[in-house]
N, C-alpha and C positions, 0 to 999 in steps of 0.2 A: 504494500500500500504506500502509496508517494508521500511523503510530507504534508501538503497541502488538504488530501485525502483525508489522513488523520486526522489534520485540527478541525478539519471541517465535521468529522463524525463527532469527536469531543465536544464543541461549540453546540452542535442539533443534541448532543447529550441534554444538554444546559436547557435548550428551548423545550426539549419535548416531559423532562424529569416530572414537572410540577408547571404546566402552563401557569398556572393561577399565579406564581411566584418569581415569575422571570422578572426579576430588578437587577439594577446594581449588586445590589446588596445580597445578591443571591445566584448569580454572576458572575462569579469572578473575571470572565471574560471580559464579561461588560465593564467590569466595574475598571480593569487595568484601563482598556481602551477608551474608558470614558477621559481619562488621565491623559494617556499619550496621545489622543486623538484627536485633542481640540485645536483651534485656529492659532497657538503659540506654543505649545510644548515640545512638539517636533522642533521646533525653529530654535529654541534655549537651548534642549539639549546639544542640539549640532552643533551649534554657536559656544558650547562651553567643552566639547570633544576635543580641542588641543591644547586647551591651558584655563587655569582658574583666569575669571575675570570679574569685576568690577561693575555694580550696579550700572552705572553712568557708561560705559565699556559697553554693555549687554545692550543697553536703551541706544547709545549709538549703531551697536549693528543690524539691530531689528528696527528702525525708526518709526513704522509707523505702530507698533505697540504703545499706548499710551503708559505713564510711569505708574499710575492704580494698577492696569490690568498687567504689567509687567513684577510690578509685587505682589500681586496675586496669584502668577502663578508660577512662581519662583518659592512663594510659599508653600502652595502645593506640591511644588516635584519636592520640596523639601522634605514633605509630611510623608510622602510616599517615599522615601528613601532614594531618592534619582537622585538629588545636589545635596551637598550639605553647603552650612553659611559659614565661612570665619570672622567672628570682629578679632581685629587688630588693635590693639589697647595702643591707639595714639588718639592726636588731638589735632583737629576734631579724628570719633572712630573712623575706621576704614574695613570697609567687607569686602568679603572676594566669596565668589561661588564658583563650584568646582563641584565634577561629576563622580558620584560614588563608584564603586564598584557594580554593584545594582546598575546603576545609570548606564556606568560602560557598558552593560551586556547589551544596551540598546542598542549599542551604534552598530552591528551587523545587520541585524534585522532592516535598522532604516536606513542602512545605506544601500537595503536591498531594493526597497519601498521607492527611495531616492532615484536610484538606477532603472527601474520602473516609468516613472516618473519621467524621466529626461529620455528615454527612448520612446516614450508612447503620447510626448505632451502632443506631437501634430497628431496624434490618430482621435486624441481627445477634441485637440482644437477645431479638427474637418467636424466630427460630430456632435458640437456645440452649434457649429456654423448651420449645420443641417438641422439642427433641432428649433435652433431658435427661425428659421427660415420656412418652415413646415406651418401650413395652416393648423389654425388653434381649434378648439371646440366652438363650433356654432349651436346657437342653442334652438333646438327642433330640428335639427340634420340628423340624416338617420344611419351616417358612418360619421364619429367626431373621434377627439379624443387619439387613445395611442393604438386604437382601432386604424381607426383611419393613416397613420402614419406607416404602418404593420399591412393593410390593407395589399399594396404590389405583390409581398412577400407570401402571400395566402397560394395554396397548390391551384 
């Protein structure tokens, strides 16, 4: 059975155990990738893969991160064991974040994820173009929808 194969039997494990209870919180799948999954975690961890740096450091190379949402989830990979924080007992303090061991095991998987990503970004771009180009739902038409998009494709 392939890799992909397995996590995918393990993951429908999860869904089909206890439908009534599919959370986070009950999850585990869910709940990591709730973590690494969202609009900046990816991007911090990468961004701290070859040396500790500097709040002000991180905020420069992610820019459009705002400094709230940038300590938020800096806090979080915190919580979850991905960074830890150093203060440096000078004056004023000085923090450096820097990726745990945990943390490091990510960076294969997402540079797998990454590598994905850069060879397939035109195959996504042509069918964003074509998606967003495709007539919408008309309302009272009697093919809409992703009927209607699907529709050529029918035998």
């Amino acid at each position: 059975m392939s890799t992909a194969s397995s996590a995918i039997e393990r993951f429908s494990r999860f869904q089909t155990d206890d439908a009534q209870s599919v959370d986070a919180v009950h999850c585990p799948v869910r709940d990591v990738l709730d973590r690494i999954g969202d609009k900046w975690s990816i991007l911090m961890i990468m961004t701290l893969a070859t040396r500790s740096q500097r709040f002000s450091e991180l905020h420069r190379a992610v820019r459009d991160i705002s400094k709230r949402m940038l300590t938020q989830t800096l806090r979080d990979l915190e919580r979850d064991g991905l960074i830890t924080r150093h203060v440096f007992p000078t004056k004023p303090p000085s923090v450096e974040y820097r990726l745990t061991p945990l943390g490091r095991s990510l960076l294969d998987p997402m540079a797998g994820l990454i590598d994905w990503a850069d060879r397939r970004y035109s195959d996504i771009h042509d069918a964003r173009a074509r998606f967003d180009g495709a007539p919408r739902d008309v309302p009272g038409s009697v093919v809409s929808g992703s009927a209607a998009r699907f529709a050529d494709d029918a035998p």
